[in-house]
C-alpha positions in Angstrom: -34.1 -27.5 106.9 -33.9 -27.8 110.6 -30.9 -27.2 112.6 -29.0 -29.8 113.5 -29.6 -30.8 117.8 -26.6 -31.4 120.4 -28.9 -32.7 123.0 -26.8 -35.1 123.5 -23.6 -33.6 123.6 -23.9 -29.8 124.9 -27.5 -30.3 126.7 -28.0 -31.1 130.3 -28.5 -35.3 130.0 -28.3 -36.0 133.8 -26.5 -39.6 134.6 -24.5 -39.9 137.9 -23.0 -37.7 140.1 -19.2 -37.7 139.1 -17.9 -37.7 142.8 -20.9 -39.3 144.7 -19.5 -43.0 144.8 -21.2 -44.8 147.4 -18.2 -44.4 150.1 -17.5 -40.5 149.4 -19.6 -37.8 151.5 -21.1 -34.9 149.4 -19.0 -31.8 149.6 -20.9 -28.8 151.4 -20.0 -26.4 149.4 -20.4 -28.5 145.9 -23.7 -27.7 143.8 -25.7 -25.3 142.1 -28.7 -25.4 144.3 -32.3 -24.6 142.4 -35.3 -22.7 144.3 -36.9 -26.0 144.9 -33.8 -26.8 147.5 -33.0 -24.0 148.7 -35.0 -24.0 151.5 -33.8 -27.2 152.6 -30.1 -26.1 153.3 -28.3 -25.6 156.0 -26.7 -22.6 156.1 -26.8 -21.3 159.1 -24.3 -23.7 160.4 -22.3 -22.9 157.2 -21.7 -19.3 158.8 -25.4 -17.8 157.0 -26.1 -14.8 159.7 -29.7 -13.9 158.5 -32.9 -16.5 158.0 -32.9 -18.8 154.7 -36.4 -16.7 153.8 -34.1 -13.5 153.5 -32.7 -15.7 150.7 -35.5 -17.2 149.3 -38.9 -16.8 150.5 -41.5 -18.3 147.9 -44.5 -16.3 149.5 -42.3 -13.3 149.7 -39.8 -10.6 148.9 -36.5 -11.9 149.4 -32.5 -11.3 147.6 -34.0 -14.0 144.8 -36.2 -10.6 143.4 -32.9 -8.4 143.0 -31.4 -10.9 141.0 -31.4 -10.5 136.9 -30.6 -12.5 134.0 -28.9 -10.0 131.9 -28.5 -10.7 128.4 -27.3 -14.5 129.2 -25.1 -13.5 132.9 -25.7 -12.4 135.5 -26.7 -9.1 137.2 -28.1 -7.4 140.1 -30.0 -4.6 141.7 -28.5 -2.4 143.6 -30.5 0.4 144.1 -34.6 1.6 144.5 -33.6 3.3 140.8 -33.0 0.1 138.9 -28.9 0.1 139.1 -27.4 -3.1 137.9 -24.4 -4.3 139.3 -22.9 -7.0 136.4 -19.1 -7.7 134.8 -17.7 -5.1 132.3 -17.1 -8.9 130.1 -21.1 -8.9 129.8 -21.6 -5.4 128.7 -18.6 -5.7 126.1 -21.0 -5.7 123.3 -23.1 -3.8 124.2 -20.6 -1.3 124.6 -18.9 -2.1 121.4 -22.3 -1.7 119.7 -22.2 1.8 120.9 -18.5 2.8 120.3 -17.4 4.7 116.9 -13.4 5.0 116.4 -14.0 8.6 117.2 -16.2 7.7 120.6 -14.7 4.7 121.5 -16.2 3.9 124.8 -14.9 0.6 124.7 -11.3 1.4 125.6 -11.8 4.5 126.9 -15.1 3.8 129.0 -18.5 5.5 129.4 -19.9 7.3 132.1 -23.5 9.5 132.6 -23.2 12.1 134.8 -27.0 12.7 134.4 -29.5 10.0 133.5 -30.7 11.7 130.4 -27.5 10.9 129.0 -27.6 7.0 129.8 -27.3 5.4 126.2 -28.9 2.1 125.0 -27.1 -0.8 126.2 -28.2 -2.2 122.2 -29.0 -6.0 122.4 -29.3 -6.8 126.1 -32.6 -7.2 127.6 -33.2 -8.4 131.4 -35.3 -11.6 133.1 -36.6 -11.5 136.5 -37.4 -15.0 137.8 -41.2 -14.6 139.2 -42.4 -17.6 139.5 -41.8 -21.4 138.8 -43.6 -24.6 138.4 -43.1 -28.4 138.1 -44.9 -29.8 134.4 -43.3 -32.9 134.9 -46.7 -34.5 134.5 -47.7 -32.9 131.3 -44.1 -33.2 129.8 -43.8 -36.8 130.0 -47.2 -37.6 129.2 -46.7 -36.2 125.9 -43.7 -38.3 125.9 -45.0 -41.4 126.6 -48.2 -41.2 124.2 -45.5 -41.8 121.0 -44.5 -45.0 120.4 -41.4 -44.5 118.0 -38.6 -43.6 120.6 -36.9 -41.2 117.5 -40.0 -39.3 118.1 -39.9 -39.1 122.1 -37.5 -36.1 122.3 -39.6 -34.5 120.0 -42.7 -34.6 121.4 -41.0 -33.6 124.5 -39.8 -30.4 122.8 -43.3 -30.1 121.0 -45.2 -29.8 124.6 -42.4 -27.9 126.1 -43.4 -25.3 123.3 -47.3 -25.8 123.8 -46.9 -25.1 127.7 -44.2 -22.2 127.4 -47.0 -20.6 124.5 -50.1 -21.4 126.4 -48.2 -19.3 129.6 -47.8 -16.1 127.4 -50.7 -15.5 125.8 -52.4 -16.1 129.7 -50.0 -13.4 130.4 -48.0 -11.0 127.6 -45.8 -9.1 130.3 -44.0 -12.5 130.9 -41.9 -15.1 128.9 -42.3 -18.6 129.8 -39.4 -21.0 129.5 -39.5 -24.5 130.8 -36.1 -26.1 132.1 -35.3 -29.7 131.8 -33.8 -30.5 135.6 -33.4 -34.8 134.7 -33.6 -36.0 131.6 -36.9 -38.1 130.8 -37.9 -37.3 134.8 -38.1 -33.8 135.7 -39.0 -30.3 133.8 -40.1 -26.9 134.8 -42.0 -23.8 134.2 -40.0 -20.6 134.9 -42.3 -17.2 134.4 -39.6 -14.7 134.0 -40.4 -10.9 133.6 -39.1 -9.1 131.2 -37.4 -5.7 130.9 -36.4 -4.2 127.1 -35.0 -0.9 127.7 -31.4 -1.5 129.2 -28.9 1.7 129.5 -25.7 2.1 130.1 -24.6 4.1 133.4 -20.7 3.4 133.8 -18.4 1.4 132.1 -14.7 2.0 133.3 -11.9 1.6 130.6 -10.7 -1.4 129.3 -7.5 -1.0 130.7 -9.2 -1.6 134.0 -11.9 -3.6 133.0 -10.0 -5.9 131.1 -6.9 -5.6 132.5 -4.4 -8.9 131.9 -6.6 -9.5 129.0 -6.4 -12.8 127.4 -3.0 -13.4 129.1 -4.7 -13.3 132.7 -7.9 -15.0 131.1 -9.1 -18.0 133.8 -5.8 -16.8 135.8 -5.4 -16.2 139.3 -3.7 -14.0 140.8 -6.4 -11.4 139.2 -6.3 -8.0 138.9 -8.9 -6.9 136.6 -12.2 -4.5 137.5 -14.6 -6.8 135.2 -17.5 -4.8 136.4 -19.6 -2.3 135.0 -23.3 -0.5 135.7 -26.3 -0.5 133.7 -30.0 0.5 134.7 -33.3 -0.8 133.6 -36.1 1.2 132.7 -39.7 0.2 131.8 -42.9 1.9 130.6 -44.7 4.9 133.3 -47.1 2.3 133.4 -44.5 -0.3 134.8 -44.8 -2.4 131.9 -42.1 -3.8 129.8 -41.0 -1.2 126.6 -38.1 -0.8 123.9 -36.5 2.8 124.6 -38.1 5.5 124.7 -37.4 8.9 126.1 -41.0 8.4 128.4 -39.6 5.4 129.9 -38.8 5.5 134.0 -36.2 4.2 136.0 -37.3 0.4 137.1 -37.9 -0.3 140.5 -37.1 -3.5 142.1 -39.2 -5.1 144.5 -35.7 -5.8 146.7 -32.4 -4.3 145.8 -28.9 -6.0 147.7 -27.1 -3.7 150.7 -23.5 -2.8 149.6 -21.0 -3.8 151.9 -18.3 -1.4 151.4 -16.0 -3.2 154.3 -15.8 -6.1 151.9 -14.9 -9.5 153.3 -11.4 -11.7 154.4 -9.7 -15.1 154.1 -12.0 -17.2 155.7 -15.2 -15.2 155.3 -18.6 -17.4 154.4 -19.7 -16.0 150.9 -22.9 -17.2 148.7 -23.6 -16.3 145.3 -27.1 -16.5 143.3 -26.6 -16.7 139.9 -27.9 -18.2 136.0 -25.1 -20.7 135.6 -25.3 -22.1 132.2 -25.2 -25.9 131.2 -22.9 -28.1 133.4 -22.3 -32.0 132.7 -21.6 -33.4 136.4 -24.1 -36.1 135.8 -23.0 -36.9 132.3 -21.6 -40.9 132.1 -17.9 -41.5 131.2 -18.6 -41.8 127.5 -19.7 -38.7 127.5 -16.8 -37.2 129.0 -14.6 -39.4 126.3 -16.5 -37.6 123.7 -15.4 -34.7 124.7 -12.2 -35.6 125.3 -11.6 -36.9 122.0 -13.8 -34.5 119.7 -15.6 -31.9 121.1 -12.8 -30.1 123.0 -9.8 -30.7 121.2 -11.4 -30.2 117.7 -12.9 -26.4 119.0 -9.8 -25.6 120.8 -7.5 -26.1 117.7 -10.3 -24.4 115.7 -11.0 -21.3 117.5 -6.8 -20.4 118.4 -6.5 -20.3 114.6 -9.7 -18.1 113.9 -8.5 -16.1 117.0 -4.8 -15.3 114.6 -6.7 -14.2 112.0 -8.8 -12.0 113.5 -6.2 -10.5 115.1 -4.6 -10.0 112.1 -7.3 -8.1 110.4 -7.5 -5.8 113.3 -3.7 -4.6 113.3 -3.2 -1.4 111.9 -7.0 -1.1 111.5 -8.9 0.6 114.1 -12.4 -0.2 112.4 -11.6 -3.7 112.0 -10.1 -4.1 115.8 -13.5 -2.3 116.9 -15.6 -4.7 114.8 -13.8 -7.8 115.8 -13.1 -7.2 119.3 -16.1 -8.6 120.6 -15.8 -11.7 118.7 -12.1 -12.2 119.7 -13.0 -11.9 122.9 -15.6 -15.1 123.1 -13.9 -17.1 120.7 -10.5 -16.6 123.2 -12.5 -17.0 126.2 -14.1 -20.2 124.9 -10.4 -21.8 123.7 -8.7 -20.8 126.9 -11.8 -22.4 128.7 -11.5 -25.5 126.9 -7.4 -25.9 127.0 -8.5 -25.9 130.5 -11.2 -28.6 130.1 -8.8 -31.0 128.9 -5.7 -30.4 131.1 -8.4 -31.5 133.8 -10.0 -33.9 132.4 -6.6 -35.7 132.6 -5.5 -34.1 135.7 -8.4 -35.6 137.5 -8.4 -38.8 135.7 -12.1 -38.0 135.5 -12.8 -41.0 132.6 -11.2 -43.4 134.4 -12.9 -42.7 137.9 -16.3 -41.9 136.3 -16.1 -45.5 134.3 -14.5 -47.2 138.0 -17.6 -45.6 139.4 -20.1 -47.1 136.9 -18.7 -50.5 137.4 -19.4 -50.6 140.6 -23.1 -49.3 140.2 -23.6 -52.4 137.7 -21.6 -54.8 140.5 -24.7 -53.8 142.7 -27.8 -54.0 140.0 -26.1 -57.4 139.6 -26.4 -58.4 143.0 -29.9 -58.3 143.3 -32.5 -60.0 140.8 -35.2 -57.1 140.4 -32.6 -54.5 140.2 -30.8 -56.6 137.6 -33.8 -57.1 135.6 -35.1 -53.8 135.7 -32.0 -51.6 135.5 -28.8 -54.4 134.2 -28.7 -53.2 130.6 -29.2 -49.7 131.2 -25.3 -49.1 131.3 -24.7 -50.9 128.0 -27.6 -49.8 126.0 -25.9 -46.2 127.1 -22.7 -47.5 125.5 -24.3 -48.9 122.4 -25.8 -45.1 122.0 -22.5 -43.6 121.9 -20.9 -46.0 119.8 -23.2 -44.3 117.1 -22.1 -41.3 118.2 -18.0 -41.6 118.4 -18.4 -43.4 114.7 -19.7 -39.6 113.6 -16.8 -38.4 115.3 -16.6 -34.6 114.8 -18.7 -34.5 111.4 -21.6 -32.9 113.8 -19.2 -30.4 115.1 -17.9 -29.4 111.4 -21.2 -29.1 110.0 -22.3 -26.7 112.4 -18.9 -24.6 112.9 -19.2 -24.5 108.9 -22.7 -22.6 109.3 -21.6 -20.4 112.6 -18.0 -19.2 111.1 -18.4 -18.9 107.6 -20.8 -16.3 106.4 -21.3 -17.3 103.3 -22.4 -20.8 103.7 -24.6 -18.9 106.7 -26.4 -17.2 104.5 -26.5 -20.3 101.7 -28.8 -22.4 104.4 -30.7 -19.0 104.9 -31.5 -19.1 101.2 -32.3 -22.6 101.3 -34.7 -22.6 104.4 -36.7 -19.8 103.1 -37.0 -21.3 99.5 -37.5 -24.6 100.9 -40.7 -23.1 103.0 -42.2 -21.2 101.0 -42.4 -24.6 98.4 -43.6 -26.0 101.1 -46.7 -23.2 102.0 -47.4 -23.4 98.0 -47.7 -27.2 97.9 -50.1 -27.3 101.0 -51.6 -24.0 100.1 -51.1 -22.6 103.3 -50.4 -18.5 103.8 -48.0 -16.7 101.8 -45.3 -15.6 104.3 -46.2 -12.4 106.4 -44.1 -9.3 104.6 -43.4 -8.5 108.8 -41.6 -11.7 109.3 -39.2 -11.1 106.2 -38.7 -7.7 107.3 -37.0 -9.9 110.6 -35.5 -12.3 108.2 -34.0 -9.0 105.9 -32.5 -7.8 109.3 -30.7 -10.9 109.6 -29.6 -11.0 106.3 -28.5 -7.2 106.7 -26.2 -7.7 109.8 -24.4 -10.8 108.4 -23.9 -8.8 104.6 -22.5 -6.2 107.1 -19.9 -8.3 108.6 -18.9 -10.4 105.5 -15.1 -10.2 104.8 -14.8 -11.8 101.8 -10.7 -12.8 102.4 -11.6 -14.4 105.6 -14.8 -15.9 104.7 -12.5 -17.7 102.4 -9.8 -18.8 104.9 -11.8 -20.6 107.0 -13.6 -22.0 103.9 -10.1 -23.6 103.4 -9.2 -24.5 107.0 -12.2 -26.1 108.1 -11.7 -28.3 104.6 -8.0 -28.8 105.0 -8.6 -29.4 108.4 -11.5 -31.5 107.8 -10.9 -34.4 105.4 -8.3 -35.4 107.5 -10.8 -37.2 109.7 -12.5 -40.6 107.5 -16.2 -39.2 108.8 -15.8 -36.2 107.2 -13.3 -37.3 104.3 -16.3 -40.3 103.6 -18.6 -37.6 102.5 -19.7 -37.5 99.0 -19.0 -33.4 98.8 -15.5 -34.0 99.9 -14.0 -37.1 98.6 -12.7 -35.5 96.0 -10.0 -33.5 98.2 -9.4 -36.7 100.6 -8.3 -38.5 97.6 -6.1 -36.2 95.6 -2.4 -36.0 95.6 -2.6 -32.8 96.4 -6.0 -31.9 98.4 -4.7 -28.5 99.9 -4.1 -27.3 96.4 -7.8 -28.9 95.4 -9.4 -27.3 97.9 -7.6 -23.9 97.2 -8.9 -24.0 93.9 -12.6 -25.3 94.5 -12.8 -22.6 97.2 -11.7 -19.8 95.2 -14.0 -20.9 92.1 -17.1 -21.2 94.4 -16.2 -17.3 96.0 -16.0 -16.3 92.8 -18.8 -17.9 90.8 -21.7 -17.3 93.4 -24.7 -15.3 93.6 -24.5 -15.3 97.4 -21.4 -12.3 97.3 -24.1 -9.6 96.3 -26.8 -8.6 98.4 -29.3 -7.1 96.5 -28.2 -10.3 93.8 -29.0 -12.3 96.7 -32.6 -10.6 97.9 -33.7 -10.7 94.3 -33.9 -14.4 94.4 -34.9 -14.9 97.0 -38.1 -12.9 96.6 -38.8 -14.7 93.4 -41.5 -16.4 93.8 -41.6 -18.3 90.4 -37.8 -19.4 91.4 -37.5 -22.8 92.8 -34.0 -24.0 94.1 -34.4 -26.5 91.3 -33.9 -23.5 88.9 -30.4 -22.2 90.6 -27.3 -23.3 89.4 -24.6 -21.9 91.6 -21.5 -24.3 92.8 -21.9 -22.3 96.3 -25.3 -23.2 96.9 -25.1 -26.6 95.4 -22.3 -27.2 97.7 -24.2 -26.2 100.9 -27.6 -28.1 99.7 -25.0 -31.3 99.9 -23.7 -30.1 103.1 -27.4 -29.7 104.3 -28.7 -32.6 103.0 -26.0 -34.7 104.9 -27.0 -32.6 107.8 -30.5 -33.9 107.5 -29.6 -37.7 107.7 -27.6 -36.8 110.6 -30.3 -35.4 112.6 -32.7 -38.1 111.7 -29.7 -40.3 114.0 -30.1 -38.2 116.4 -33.2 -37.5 117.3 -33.0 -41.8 117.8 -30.5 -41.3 120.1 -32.2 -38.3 122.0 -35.0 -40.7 122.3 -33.5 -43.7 123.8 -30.8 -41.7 126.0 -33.9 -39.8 127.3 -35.2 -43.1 128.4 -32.2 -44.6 129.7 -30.6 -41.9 131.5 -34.0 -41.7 133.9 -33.8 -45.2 134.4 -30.2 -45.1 135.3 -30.6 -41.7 137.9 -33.5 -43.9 139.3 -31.0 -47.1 140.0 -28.3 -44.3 141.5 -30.6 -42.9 143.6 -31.3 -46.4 144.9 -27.5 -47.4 145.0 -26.1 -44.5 147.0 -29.8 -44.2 148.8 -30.0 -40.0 148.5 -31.0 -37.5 145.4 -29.2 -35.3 143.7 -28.8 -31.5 142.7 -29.6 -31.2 139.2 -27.0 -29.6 136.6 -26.7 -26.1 136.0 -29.3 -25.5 133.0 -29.7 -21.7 132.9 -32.0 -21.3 135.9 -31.9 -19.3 139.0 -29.3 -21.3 141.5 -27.6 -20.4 144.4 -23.6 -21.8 145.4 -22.1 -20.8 149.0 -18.7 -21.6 150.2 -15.4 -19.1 151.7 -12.7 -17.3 150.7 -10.0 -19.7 150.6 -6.8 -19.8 148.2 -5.6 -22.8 147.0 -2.2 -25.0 145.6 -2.6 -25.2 142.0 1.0 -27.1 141.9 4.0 -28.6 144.2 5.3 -26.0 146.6 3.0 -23.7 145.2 0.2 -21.8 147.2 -2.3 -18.5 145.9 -3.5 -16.2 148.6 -7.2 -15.7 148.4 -7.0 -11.6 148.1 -4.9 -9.7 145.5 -4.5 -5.6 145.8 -3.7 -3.1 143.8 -0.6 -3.2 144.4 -0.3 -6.4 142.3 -1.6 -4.0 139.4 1.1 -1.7 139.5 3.6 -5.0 139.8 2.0 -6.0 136.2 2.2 -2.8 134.7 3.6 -2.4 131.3 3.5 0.6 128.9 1.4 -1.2 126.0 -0.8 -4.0 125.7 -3.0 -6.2 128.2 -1.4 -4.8 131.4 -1.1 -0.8 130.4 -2.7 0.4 133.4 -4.1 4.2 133.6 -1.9 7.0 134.4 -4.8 7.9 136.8 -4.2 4.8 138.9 -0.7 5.1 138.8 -0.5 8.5 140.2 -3.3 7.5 143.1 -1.4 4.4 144.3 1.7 6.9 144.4 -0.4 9.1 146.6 -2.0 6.5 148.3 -5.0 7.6 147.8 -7.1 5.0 148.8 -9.9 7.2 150.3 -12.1 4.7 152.6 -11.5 1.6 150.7 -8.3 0.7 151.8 -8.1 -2.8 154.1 -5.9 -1.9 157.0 -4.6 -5.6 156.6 -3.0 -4.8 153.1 -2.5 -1.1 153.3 -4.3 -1.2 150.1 -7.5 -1.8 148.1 -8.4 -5.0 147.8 -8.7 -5.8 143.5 -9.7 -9.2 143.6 -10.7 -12.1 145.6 -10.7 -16.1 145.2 -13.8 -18.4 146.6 -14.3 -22.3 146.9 -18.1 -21.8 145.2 -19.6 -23.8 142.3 -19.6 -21.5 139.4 -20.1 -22.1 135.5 -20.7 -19.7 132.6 -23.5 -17.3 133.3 -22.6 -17.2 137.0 -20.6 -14.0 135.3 -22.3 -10.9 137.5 -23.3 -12.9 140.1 -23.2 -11.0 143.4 -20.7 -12.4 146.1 -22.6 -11.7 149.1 -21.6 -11.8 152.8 -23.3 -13.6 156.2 -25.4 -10.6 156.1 -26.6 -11.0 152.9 -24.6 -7.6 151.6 -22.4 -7.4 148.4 -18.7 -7.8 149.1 -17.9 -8.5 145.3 -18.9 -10.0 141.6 -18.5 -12.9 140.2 -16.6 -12.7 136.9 -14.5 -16.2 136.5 -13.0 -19.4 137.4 -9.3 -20.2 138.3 -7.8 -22.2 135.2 -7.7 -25.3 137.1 -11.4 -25.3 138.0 -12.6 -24.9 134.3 -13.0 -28.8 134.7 -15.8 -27.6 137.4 -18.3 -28.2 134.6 -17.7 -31.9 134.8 -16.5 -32.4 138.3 -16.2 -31.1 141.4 -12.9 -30.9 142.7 -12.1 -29.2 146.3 -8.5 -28.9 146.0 -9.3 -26.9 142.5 -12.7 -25.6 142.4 -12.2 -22.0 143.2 -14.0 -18.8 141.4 -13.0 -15.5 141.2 -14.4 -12.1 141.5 -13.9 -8.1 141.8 -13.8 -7.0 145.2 -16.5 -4.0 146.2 -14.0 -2.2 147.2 -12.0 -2.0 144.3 -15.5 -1.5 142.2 -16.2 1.8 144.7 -12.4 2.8 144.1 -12.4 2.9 140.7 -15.9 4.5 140.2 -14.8 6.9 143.1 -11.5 8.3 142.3 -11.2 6.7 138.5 -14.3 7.8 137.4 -15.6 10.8 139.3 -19.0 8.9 139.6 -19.6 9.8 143.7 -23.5 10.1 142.4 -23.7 6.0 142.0 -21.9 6.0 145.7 -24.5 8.0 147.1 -27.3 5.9 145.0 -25.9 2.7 146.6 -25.9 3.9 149.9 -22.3 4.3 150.4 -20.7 7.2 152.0 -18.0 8.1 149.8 
């Protein structure tokens, strides 16, 4: 079976601009600007100090070409030898992939004093953006050649796949990827190249790299060094390679200056980033969706997985290493969404995007053409969404069933290969190629090796309890039987325990036996496990046939609706974040998160020592401790602060994947790195908001400090250019 689609929920669907109403000026330093505008900018009069093509220069080498996507954030060159500059929150699991309980370089940090003993940075690979182009043309051609609008999106997504294919076999040592930038309007072709052999150079410990942990999580003040240094290495040949001892140290066609005077309060900064999927364009019954479902359902969700992970890890050193990395996203996620909906009604964002909409249907009204061309637009959005608040959160449990339970993971693993390989008999086609199972068997491996069967079984039973609680989900054949017992906790207690206990899918090589039957059909398997998952499927099938409808007519609509804004307020629009190369710009500017209450743009280190605590999120090194003592600040001390700067706070327009992203000064040189959001501005996906929108980052100079005096790693000072 397919997997189930959230186009229309967690994909960029472009609407209106949620602060562009006809009598508000856009903000400066409000957008995530793409290659295509970045030429068009003003900057200099924004405080830039060097010419836009230093930036960007499409014919040329510019900061764009030491700019990396590194393993979904952010990084950057900063060096001839392929040094990368990115958060110590990106290289977590990396990090954790390498650490034993006896090496345990995740709390205690990792640092190569020689580059033959740089270690794999295991899972992370790097993109360079190279080139991009717009396919709009051949995209919606595609589109418009089907005439069933459930097929539209899918043809859209067919073409997208024929264009990103028909790029890579023209040229192997790239990977294509084309980027919807409006919905049903615009689309294009990024050429990335890639780079497979990622190592390790310094990761401080997590007492500094994590410092405040969860607790100071989308905080500010900030006093955490969330940075870390990898390098990329490719083939002699320059091409791309996995590891290999023969591999050479990458080098960059431009690399960015460090500035190791960092900046002030006031300074002009700019960052260049991949920020991930933002939903500033979405209509208002988007943002009620998520308002009503998506956030709250997750949030509640992922605090209670976050408990009993926890738990497993206390008094467990292997489990605390194995979970840690999960923990972490699952808390960064929740926090980031308790955000999302303190915001949300904060800003009164529903009510001033639906205000906003009213208004653009008072003026298609006012004129004849526009009323006939664009005057249902508005409520054939609403009648989409009215299907989709009637399925509530049934698409959100379905696939939080399949991502946090491992069992039911691998039931739909079971089921889509027997289900294809019925399919290749029937139709004759290939038997499947013994190299793709061996990819399918490492999949299977890694999600045998993190099976807990105790825990597997608690979320069984919370994501049921928790579940038939809501009529969409309590409606489904599979569970009525809980919604209508006296007593469905103690029902599903039972039906949960007998389905653990009667199933096939507990024991691996049980499992990979029938699997590689080929005179088994699914027909043939009676397990309560897998029957339960082939209902769950099944209704996950009918679901998707909905949606792809919806996809199709909200691809359609939300074009025609961007096209009547763009005539209403007479301008275009910056399109949402969607993984590509953007650049943000803006100062170093604190902010009033409440009544009588004002944060200072800069914190030092001695706000670290003012935190410190003997155990837990703010145990802070006895190294520090005794060089703030000393005041040993070497060269990186401000003379402002008599102090090193730790952290400072920035009115840019940041999302997720902006994580790395170099702060860089007038000059173009790195003052610091990108590594979060204040908790107010987690509503920034959404909305733009100046008295909130304010990201955070590490200071260079506490970066240098740290890997100076901390580390003993002078060699990286020297490599960046810095005079220790």
């Amino acid at each position: 079976m397919r997997p189930i689609h959230f186009k229309y929920i967690l994909q960029t669907v472009i609407l209106i601009s949620l602060f562009s109403l006809a009598f508000t000026p856009f903000n400066p330093d409000e957008g995530m600007y793409p290659l295509t505008e970045i030429g068009s900018l003003d900057l200099k009069d924004a405080g830039l100090k060097i010419p836009i093509t230093d930036v960007y220069n499409p014919d040329g080498v510019s900061l764009i070409d030491a700019l990396v996507n590194i393993g979904g954030c952010t990084g950057s060159f900063v060096s001839p030898e392929g040094l990368i500059i990115t958060n110590h929150h990106c290289a977590f699991g990396a990090v954790q992939r390498a650490s034993t309980v006896e090496n345990n370089y995740l709390e205690n940090g990792f640092l190569a004093e020689v580059r033959s003993k740089e270690i794999p940075a295991g899972g992370i690979t790097c993109k360079i953006t190279q080139s991009y182009e717009d396919v709009s043309t051949e995209v919606l051609k595609a589109a418009n050649s089907v005439h069933d609008i459930a097929l539209r999106e899918k043809a859209i997504e067919t073409k997208i796949k024929d264009i990103e294919k028909r790029e890579e076999e023209k040229d192997p040592a790239i990977e294509a990827r084309v980027s919807e930038m409006f919905a049903g309007e615009s689309y294009i072709l990024f050429r990335y190249k890639l780079i497979k052999d990622v190592r390790l150079v310094y990761i401080p410990p997590r007492e500094i790299g994590e410092f405040g942990g969860e607790s100071d999580n989308w905080i500010w003040p900030r006093h955490n060094g969330d940075f870390s240094f990898m390098r990329a290495y490719v083939a002699p040949d320059g091409s791309a390679a996995g590891y290999s001892e023969k591999n050479i140290p990458y080098h960059p066609k431009k690399f960015i200056q460090v500035n190791p005077e960092g900046a002030d309060a006031g300074d002009f900064v700019f960052l260049l980033g991949y920020p991930a999927k933002t939903y500033k364009h979405q209509p208002s019954p988007f943002l009620q969706y998520q308002y009503r479902y998506l956030l709250p359902y997750i949030q509640e969700l992922y605090s209670w997985l976050i408990k009993l992970f926890d738990e497993r890890g206390e008094n467990n050193p292997e489990a605390a290493l194995e979970y840690a990395s999960k923990i972490k996203w699952l808390a960064n996620t929740e926090k980031n969404y308790k955000g999302k909906l303190i915001g949300i009604k904060r800003l009164n964002l529903i009510e001033k995007k639906s205000n906003e909409e009213r208004q653009l249907q008072d003026f298609i009204d006012s004129s004849p053409g526009l009323k006939e061309k664009y005057g249902s637009v508005l409520s054939s959005i609403d009648s989409v969404y009215n299907g989709i608040f009637k399925d509530g959160i049934l698409p959100l449990f379905l696939g939080q069933l399949k991502r946090q339970i491992d069992l039911y993971n691998l039931g739909t693993i079971f089921i889509d290969y027997k289900e294809a390989r019925q399919e290749q008999k029937s139709e004759k086609k290939e038997k499947y190629k013994e190299e793709d199972f061996a990819k399918l068997k490492m999949k299977i491996d890694a999600v045998y090796m993190d099976y807990h069967p105790e825990s597997d079984q608690k979320i069984m039973k919370k994501m049921l309890t928790d579940g038939i609680k809501h009529s969409e989900i309590s409606d489904l054949p599979p569970l009525m039987v809980f919604a209508r017992s006296m007593s469905p906790g103690n029902r599903i207690n039972s039906f949960v325990q007998y389905i653990y206990d009667s199933t096939f899918l507990n024991n691996e090589d049980r499992y990979l036996s029938l699997l590689r039957n080929e005179k088994l059909d699914l027909s043939d398997i009676n397990d309560p496990y897998l029957s339960f998952v082939m209902q769950m499927e099944s209704i996950r099938g009918n679901y998707e046939i909905r949606n792809e409808e919806r996809e199709g007519k909200l691809n359609l609509l939300l074009s025609e609706l961007m096209d009547a804004k763009k005539i209403w307020l007479k301008k275009s629009f910056v399109p949402d974040a969607n993984g590509t190369l953007r650049l943000t710009y803006g100062y170093i500017k604190g902010y009033s998160p409440s009544d009588a209450v004002y944060y200072e743009p800069v914190t030092t280190l001695k706000g670290v020592i003012e935190k410190e605590k003997e155990t837990g999120e703010y145990k802070v090194p006895e190294k520090i401790i005794d060089l703030y003592k000393k005041k040993d600040f070497g060269r990186f001390a401000d003379n402002k602060y008599n102090d090193v700067p730790v952290a400072i706070l920035y009115n840019t327009d940041t999302s997720g994947g902006n994580s790395g992203s170099p702060v860089m000064d007038a000059y173009g040189k790195l003052v610091g790195v990108n590594f979060d959001r204040a908790f107010e501005a987690t509503v920034n996906d959404y909305a733009w908001s100046p008295e909130y929108s304010r990201s955070i980052g590490v200071d260079i100079r506490y970066v240098l400090w740290v890997t100076q005096k901390v580390g003993g790693a002078d060699f990286l000072l020297n490599e960046m250019g810095v005079s220790p």
